[in-house]
C-alpha positions in Angstrom: 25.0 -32.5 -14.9 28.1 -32.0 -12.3 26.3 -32.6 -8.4 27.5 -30.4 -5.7 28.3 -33.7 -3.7 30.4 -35.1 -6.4 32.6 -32.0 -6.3 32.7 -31.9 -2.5 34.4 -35.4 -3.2 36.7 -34.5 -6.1 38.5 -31.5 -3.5 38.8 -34.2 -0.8 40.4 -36.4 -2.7 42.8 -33.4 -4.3 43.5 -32.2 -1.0 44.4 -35.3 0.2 45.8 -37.3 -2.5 43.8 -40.7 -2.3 40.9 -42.1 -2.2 41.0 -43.9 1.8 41.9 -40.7 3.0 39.2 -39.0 1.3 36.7 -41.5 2.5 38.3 -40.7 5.8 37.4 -36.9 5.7 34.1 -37.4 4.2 33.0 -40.2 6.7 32.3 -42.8 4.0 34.1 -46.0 2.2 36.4 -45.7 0.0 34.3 -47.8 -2.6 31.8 -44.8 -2.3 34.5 -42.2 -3.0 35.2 -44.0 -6.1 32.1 -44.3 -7.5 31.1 -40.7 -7.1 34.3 -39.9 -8.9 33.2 -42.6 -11.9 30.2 -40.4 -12.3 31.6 -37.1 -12.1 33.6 -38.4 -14.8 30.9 -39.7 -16.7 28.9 -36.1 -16.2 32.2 -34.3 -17.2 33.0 -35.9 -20.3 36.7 -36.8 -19.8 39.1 -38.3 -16.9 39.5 -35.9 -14.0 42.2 -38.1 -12.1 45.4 -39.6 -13.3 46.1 -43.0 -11.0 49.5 -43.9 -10.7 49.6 -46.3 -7.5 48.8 -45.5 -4.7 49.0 -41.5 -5.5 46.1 -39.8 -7.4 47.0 -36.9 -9.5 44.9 -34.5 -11.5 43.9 -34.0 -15.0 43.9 -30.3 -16.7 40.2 -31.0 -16.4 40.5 -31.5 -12.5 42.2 -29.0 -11.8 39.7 -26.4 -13.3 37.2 -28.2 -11.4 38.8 -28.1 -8.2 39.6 -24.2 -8.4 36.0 -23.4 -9.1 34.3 -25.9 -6.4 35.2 -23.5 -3.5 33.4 -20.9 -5.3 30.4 -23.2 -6.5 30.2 -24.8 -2.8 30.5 -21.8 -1.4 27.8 -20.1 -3.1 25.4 -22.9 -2.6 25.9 -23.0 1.1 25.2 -19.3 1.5 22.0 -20.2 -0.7 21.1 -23.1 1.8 21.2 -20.9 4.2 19.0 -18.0 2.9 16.7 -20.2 1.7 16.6 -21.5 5.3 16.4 -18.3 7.2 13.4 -17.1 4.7 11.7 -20.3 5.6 12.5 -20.6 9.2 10.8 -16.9 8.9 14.7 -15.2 10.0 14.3 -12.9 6.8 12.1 -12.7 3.5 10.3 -9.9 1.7 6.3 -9.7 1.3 5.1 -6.7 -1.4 1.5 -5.9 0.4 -1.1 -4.0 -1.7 -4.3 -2.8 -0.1 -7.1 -0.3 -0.4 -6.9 2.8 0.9 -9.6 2.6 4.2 -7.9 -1.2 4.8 -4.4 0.3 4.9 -5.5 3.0 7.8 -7.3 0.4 9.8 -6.2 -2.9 9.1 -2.9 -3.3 7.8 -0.9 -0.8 10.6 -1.9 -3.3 13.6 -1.2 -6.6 11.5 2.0 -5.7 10.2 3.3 -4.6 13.5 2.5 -7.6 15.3 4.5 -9.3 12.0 6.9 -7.1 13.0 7.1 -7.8 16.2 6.9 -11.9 15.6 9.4 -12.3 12.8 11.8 -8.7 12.7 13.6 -10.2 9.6 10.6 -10.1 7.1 10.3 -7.5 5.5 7.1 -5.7 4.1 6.6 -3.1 1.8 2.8 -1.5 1.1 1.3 0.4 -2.1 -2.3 1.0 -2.4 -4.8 0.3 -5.0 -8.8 -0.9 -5.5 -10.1 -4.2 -7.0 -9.5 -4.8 -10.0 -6.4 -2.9 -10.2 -4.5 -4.8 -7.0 -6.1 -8.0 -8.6 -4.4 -7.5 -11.3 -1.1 -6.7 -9.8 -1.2 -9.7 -7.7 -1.6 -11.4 -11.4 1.1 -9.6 -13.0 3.2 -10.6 -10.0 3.7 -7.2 -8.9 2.6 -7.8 -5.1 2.5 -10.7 -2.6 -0.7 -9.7 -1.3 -3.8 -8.1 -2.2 -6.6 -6.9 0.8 -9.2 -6.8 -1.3 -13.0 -6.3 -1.0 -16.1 -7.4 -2.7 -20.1 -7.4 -3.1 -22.1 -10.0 -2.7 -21.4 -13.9 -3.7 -18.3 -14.7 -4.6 -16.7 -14.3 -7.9 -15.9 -16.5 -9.9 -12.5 -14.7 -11.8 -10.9 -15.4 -7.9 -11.2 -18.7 -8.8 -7.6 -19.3 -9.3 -6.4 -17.0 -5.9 -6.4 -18.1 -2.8 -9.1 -16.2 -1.1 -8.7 -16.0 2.9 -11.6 -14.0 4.0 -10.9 -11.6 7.0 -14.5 -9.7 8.0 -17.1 -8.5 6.8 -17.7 -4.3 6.6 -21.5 -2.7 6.4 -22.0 0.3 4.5 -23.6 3.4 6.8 -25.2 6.4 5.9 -23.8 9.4 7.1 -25.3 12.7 7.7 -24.9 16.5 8.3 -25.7 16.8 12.3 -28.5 19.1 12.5 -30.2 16.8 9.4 -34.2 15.6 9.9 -32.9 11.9 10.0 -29.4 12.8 12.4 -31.1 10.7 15.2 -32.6 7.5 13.8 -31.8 4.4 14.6 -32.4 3.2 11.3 -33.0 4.7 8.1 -34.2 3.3 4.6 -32.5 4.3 1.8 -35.3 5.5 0.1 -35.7 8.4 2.5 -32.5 10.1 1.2 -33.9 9.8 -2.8 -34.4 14.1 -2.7 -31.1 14.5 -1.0 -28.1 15.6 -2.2 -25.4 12.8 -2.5 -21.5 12.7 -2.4 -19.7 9.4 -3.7 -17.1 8.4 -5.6 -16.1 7.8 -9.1 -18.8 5.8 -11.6 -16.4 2.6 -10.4 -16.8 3.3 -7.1 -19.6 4.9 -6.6 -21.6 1.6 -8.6 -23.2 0.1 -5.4 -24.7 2.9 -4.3 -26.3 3.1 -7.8 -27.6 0.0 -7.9 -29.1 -0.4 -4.3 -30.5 3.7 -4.7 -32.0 2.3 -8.1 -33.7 -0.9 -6.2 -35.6 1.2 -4.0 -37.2 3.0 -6.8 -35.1 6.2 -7.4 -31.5 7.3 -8.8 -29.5 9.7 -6.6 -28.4 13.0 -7.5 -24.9 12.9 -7.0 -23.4 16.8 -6.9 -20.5 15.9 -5.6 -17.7 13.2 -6.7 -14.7 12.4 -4.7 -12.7 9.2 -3.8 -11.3 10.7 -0.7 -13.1 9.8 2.2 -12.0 13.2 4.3 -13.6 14.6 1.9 -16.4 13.4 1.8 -17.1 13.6 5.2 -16.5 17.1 5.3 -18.7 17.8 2.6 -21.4 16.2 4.6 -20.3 17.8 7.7 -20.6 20.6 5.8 -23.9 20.4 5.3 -23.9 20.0 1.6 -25.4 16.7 1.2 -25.3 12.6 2.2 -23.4 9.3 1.3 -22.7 6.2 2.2 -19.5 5.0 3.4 -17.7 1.3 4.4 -17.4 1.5 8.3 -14.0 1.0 8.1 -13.6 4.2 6.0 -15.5 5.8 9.4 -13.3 4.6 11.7 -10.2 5.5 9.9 -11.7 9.4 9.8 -13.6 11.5 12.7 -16.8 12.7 11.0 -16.6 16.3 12.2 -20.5 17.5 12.0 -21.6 14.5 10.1 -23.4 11.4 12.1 -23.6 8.0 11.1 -27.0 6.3 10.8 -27.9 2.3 9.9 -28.9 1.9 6.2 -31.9 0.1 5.5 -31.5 -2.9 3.2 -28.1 -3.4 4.8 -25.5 -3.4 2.0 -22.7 -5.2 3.0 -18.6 -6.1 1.4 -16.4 -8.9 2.0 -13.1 -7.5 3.0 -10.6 -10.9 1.8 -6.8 -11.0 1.9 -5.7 -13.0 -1.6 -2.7 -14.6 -3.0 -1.5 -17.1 -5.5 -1.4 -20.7 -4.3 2.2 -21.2 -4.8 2.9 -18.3 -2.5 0.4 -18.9 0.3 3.1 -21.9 0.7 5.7 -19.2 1.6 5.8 -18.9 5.4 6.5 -15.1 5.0 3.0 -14.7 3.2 1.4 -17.2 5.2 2.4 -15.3 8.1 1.4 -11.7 6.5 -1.8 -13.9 5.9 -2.2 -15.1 9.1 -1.8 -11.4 11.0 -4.5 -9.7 9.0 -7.0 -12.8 9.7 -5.9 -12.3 13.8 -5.8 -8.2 13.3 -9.8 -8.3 11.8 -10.7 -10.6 15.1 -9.1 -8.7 18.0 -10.2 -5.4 17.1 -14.0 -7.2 16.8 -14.5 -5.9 13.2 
């Protein structure tokens, strides 16, 4: 294998025609110039200097070396040098996925202040649900997943790297004028004759299981995934759900009010990469911003 440093040698000594005076340039002896041409030889296969005297002449096999080290040296300085400025944090590229509630509440503030800290990252943003952004982060289709999840932690994260960034109650939300508008607290049971609104049968599987705990299954006449909407349904006055309180804050709940859910129901919100990336500053950084965003706004 022909080193970089070998061929830095081989165009000091064809530019200045011996080995002293290369070892002059290069700030080393000349036994060390003559070494390092020995094994560029050795890696090349065949002599790359003719030695007449004192005068050093090159080979046809020099001579193609020589006209491609400036290009070769060249490129591999400009790659030193990107690979510094990515780690020195001067540039780099993180593809961000998140869900849609953590995108309107979360990600705007962190990025900006990752903005604002390192101008030459870059970040771009899709948004997709668990286990669709868990797989992309697999496939290698994003840097970084914001992610939530239920209860104890699951074991198919094993091999992420989980950071974990708050954790988001679930609240009931009702029309205004409704019986329980003004409670402090309500149990979950006393909405089992209401009319619900949740999401799809992925979504919506929580609810399901927490409604079924307390002894009944809810009537769900209304299906959406679109948090506006749902709030407006129940501002509407056509029925009740449950919602993350991030999804609140990231909507005003025009004629709806939000009321404490009895047992509390609760999701991890967790920011998750692969190991080898969470060793990239860029991602570590990205990391790092959601983690700070989650405990200045007191979420």
């Amino acid at each position: 294998m022909i080193e970089a440093r070998h061929l830095r040698v081989l165009r000091a000594v064809a530019a200045t025609g011996s080995f002293s005076a290369a070892a002059r340039e290069l700030g080393c002896t000349q036994p060390a110039v003559s070494q390092q041409m020995k094994a560029l030889e050795a890696s090349a296969g065949t002599p790359l200097l003719i030695r007449t005297g004192r005068e050093m002449r090159l080979t046809q096999a020099g001579e193609v070396l020589v006209r491609h080290a400036s290009g070769i040296l060249a490129g591999l300085t400009a790659a030193e040098e990107e690979v510094a400025a990515i780690a020195g944090l001067r540039a780099g590229r993180v593809r961000l996925v998140s869900f849609p509630s953590g995108s309107s509440t979360l990600v705007p503030t962190a990025l900006a202040a990752l903005r604002a800290a390192h101008p030459g990252t870059r970040v771009s943003l899709v948004e997709a649900e668990p286990p669709r952004s868990i797989e992309m982060l697999r496939e290698g289709d994003c840097d970084v997943a914001l992610a939530f999840r239920y209860g104890a932690g699951q074991a198919e994260w094993d091999d992420l790297v989980v950071r974990p960034i708050l954790t988001d109650r679930l609240v009931g939300l009702v029309p205004e004028g409704h019986r329980l508008a003004g409670a402090g607290s309500v149990g979950i049971a006393e909405l089992a004759e209401e009319s619900w609104i949740a999401g799809c049968p992925r979504c919506r599987r929580q609810l399901v299981d927490v409604c079924e705990e307390a002894g009944f299954t809810p009537r769900i006449d209304f299906a959406t995934d679109d948090y506006p909407a749902v709030v407006g349904l129940v501002g509407a006055g056509l029925g009740v759900a449950v919602l993350p309180e991030l999804a609140i804050e990231s909507v005003r709940p025009r004629g709806a009010r939000t009321v404490t859910v009895e047992p509390a129901v609760e999701r991890e919100i967790v920011a998750l990469t692969l190991p080898d990336l969470a060793q990239v500053p860029a991602v570590a950084a990205t990391l790092d911003e959601l983690t700070r965003t989650a405990t200045r706004t007191g979420a």
